[in-house]
C-alpha positions in Angstrom: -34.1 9.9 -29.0 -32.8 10.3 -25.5 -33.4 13.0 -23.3 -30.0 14.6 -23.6 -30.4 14.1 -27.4 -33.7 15.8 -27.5 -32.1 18.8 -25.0 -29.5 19.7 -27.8 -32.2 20.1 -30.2 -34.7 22.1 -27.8 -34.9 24.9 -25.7 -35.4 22.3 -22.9 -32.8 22.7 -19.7 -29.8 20.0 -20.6 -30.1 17.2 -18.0 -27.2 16.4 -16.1 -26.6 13.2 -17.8 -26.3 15.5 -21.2 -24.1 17.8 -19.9 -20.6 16.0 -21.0 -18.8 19.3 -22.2 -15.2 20.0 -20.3 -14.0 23.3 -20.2 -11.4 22.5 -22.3 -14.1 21.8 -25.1 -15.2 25.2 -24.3 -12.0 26.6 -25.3 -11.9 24.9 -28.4 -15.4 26.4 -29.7 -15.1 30.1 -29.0 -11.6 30.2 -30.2 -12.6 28.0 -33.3 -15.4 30.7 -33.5 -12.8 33.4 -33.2 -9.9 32.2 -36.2 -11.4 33.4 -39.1 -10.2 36.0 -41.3 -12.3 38.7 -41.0 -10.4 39.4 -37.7 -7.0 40.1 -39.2 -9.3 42.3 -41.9 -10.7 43.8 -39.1 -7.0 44.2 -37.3 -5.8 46.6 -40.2 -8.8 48.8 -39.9 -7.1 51.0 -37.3 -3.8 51.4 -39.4 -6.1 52.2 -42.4 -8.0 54.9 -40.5 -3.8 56.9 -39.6 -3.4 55.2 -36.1 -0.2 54.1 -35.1 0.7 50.5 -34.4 1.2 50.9 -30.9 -2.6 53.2 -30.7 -3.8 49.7 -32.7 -2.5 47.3 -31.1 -3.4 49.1 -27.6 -6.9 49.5 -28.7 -6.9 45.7 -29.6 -6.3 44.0 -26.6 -7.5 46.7 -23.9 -10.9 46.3 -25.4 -10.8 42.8 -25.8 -9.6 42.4 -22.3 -12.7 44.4 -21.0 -15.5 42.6 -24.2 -14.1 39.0 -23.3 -13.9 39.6 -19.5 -17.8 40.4 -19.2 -18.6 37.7 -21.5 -17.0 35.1 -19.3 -20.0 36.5 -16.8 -22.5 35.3 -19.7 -20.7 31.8 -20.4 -21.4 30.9 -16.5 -24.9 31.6 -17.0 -25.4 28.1 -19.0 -23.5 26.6 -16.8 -25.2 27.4 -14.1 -28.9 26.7 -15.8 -28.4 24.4 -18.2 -30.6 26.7 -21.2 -29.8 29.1 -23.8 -29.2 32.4 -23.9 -32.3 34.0 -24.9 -34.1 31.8 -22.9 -32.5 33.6 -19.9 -33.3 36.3 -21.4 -37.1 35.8 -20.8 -36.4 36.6 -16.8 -35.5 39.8 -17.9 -38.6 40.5 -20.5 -40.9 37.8 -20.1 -41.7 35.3 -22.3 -43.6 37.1 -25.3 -41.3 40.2 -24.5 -37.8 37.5 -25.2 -39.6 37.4 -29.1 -38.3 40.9 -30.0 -34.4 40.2 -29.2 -34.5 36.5 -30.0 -35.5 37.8 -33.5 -32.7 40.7 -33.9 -30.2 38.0 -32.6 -31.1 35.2 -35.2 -31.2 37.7 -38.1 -27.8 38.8 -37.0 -26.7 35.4 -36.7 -28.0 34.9 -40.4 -26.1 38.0 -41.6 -23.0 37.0 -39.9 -23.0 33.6 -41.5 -23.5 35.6 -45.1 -20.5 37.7 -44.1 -18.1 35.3 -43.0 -18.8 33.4 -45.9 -18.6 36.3 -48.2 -15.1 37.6 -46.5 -12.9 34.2 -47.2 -13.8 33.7 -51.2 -11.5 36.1 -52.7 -9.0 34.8 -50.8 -10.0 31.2 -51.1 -9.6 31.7 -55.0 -6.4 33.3 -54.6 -4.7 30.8 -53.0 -6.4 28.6 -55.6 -4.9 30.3 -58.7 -1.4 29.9 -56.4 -1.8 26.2 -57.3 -2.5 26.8 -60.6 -6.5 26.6 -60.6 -8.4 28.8 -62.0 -12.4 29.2 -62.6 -13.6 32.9 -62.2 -17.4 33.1 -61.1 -18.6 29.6 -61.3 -15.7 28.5 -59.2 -16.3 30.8 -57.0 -20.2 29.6 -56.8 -19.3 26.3 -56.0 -16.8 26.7 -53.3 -19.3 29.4 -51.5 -21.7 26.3 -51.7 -19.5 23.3 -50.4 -18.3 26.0 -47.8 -22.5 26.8 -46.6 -23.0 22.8 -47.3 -20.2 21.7 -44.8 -21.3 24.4 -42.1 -24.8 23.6 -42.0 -24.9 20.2 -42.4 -22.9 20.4 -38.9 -24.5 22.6 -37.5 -27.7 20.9 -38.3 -26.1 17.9 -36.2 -25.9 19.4 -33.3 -24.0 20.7 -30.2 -22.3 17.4 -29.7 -21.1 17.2 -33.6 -19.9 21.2 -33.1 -17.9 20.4 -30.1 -16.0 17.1 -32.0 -15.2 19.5 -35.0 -13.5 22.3 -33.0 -11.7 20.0 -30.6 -10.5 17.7 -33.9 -9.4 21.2 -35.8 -8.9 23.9 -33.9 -5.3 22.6 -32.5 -4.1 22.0 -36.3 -5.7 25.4 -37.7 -3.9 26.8 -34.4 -0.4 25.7 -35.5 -1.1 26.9 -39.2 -1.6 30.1 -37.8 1.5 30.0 -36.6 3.4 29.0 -39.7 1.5 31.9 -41.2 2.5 34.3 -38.6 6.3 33.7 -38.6 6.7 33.6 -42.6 4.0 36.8 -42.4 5.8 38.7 -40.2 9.6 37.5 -41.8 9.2 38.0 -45.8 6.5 40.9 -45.9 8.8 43.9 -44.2 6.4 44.5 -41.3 7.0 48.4 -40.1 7.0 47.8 -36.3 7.8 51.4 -35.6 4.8 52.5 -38.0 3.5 56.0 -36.6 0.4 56.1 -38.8 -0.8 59.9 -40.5 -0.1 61.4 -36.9 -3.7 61.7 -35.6 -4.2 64.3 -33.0 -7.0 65.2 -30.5 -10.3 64.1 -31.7 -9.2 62.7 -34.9 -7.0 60.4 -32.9 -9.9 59.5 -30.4 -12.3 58.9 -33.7 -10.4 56.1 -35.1 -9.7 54.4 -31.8 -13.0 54.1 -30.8 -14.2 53.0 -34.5 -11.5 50.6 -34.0 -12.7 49.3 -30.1 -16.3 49.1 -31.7 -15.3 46.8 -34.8 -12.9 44.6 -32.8 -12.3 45.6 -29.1 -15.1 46.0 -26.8 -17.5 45.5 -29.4 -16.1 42.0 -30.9 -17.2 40.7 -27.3 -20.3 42.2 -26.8 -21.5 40.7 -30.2 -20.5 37.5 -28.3 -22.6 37.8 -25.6 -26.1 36.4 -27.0 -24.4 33.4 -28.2 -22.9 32.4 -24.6 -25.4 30.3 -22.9 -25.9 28.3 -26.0 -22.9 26.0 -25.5 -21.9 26.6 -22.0 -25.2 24.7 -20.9 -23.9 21.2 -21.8 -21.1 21.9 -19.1 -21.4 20.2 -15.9 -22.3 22.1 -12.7 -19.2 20.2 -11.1 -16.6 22.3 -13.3 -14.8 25.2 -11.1 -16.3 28.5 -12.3 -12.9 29.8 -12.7 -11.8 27.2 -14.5 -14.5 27.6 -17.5 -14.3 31.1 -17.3 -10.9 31.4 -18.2 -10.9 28.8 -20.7 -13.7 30.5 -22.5 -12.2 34.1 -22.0 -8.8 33.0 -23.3 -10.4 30.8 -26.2 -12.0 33.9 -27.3 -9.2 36.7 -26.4 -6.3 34.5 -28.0 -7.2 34.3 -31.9 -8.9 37.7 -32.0 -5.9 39.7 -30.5 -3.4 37.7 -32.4 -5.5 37.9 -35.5 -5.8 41.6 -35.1 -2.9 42.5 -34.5 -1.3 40.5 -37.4 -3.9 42.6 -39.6 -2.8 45.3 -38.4 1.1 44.6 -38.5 0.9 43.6 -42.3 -1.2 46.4 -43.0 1.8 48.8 -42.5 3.4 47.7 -45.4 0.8 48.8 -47.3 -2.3 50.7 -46.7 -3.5 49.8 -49.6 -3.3 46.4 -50.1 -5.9 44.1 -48.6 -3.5 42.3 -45.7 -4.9 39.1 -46.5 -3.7 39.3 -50.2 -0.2 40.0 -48.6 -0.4 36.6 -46.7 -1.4 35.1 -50.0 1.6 36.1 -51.6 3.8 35.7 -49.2 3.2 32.0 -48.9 4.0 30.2 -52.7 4.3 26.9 -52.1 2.7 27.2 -48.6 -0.6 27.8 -49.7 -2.1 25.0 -49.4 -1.5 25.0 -45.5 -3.5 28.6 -45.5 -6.4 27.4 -47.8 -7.1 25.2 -45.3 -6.4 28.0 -42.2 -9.0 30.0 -44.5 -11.7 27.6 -45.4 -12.1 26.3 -41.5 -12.1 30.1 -40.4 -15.8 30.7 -41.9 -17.1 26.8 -41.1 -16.2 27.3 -37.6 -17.6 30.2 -36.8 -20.6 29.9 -38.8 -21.9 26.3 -37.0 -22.1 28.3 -33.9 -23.9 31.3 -35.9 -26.4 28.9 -37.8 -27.0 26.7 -34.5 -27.9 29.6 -32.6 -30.1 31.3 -34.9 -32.2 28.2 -34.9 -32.5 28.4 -31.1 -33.8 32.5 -31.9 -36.0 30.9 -34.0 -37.3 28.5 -31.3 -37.5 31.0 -28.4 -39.9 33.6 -31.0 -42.4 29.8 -30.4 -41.6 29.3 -34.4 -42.1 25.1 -33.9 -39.9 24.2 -37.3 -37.1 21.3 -36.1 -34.0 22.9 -35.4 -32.2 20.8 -38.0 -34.9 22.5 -40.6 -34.1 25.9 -39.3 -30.1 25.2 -40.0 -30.6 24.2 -43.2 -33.0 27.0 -43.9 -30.5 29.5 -42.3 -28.3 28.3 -45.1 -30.5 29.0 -47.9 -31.1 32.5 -46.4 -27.1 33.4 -46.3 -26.5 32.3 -49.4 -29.1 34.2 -51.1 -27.7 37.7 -49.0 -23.8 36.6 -50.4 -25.2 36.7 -53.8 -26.9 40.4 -53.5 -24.8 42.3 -50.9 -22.5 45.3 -52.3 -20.8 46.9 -49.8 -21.2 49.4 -46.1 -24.3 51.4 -47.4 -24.1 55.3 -46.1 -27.3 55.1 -44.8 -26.1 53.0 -41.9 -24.0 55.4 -40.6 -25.5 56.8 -37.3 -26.1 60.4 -37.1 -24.9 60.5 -33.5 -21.3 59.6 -35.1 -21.4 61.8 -38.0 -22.3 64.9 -35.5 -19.2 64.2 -32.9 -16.4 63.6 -35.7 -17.0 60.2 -36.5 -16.2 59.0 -33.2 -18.2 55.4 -32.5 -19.5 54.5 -29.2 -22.6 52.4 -29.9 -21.3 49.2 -28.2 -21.6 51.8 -25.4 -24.6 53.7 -25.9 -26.4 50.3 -26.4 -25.0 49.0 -23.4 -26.1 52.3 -20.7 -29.4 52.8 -22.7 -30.7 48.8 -22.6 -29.1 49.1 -18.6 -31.2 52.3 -18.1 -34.5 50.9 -19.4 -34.5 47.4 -17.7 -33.9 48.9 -14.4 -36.7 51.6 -14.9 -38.5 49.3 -15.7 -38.2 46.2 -13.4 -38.2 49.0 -10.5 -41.5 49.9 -12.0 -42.8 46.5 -12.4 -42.1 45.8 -8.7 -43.5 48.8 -7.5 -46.6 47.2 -9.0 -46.3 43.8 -7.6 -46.2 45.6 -4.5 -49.5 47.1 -4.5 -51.7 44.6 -5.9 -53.8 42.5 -4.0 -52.2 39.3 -2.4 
């Protein structure tokens, strides 16, 4: 195994010779990352909460201007040292003190690969029944399996076999999306001028922020741990500028568009899932959008499953990172089968006691800023006085 081989696989520093991304490659991965459906879900989460359109849409890109423009900062890390993300973050917490947010990154990962999964199936068997097959659960069973077979299996290949799938798919599930959007957005009756349940004062300033949390400034902080990851095989030669706004617009493209085609189909009918609109919009079409569905979890979840085995590396866990995918897998599946729903118990008390309104992406943010500086001022202080 070469050197460059072995650095895809390792938490070893990709030597120049490896590092054969482009940022155009970039572009591809985090918006292949970024097309699944869970973002147009997500989109009609502000009309389903009384916003208006225009509050929605607002919400959507503002904070996904400011989310994707900070994590930009976190892409030129990789580039700039060639390792993963939470192997940079052992400058910040040392090597043993890295194990604690390796470990909450991977199991997120894990959970987000579950999710994803989870999101597309009802929708994967609609569009099946639209051409005419039919197989309740067991159906259901397999295609959740050939969907976590596919994603793993290229996951477990590698960065290089991640990069070839994006680049080869992205562009076509790009153009589907497209299709989708014009017949969407011409046969469903799309409200443009939708002024929600007229939500005033704090009300109003509840379901915005619930809304920048789920998919505005919050959809690109969840990004940020997963950065360094990819960026690393990109050489040192590429402008700055240039991979920074490939990989901000790769990400700020779908989930905007996604969103706010979510959020545009929702007004016709808060109560009707918007994906299940698209569905039956489409008739004869839907085979194009089984296809726009099915890539959406696969391409996000190789990044999710490749990362988590890099967690799993940086925690010192010496399993091959092919082993970890695979394991990953297993692990996701197993959650699919059990999960139910958003339990009550994980609503924070801080949101509950200031009318619902959600600022952890915040709090989070000031609170982890607060304690490293505390505490790297007070590690210095001790450098400073010990003996030379």
């Amino acid at each position: 195994m070469s050197s460059s081989t072995a650095a895809a696989h390792s938490l070893d520093p990709v030597p120049r010779e490896g590092r054969e991304s482009t940022a155009a490659n970039q572009f591809w991965i985090w918006s292949g990352g970024n097309i699944a459906p869970i973002n147009w879900v997500l989109g009609a989460l502000g009309i389903k909460l009384g916003l208006s359109l225009a509050d929605t849409v607002g919400v959507l890109v503002a904070g996904n201007l400011v989310g994707m423009a900070v994590f930009g900062l976190f892409v030129l890390m990789g580039r700039r040292t060639g390792v993963t993300q939470m192997v940079l973050a052992r400058s910040a917490f040392g090597w043993r003190g890295a194990y604690l947010p390796a470990a909450l990154q991977g199991v997120m990962s894990a959970g987000w690969c579950a999710v994803n999964t989870w999101i597309v199936l009802d929708l994967v068997m609609a569009l099946l029944g639209q051409v005419g097959l039919h197989g309740g659960t067991a159906l259901k069973i397999v295609v959740m399996l050939v969907i976590m077979g596919l994603q793993v299996w290229i996951a477990a290949s590698g960065f290089h076999a991640i990069a070839a799938f994006e680049k080869r798919t992205v562009p076509v599930t790009l153009a589907v999306l497209a299709a989708m959007t014009v017949v969407a957005w011409t046969k469903t009756g799309v409200h443009w001028d939708h002024k929600g349940q007229g939500l005033t004062g704090a009300d109003r300033l509840s379901a915005m922020t619930t809304v920048m949390t789920a998919i505005g400034v919050g959809w690109g902080v969840t990004w940020f741990a997963y950065a360094s990851d990819y960026s690393r095989f990109v050489p040192r030669e590429v402008p700055r500028r240039r991979l920074y706004g490939a990989s901000v617009l790769g990400q700020f493209l779908p989930v905007v568009w996604l969103g706010v085609l979510g959020a545009s189909l929702a007004t016709v009918s808060a109560t009707t899932d918007p994906g299940r609109l698209i569905v039956d919009s489409f008739g004869a079409l839907a085979i194009p959008v089984l296809l726009l569905v099915v890539h959406g979890p696969i391409a996000t979840n190789i990044l999710n499953v490749y990362s988590c085995s890099l967690c799993a590396q940086t925690v010192d866990w010496h399993v091959s990172c092919k082993a970890i995918s695979y394991g990953v897998g297993v692990f996701a599946a197993a959650t699919w089968a059990f999960q139910y729903g958003v339990p009550k118990a994980l609503q924070g008390p801080a949101a509950g006691a200031h009318a619902g309104i959600g600022l952890s992406w915040l709090a989070g943010a000031l609170a982890a800023g607060v304690l490293y500086f505390a505490l790297s001022a007070r590690r210095g202080r001790a450098w400073e006085g010990s003996p030379a």
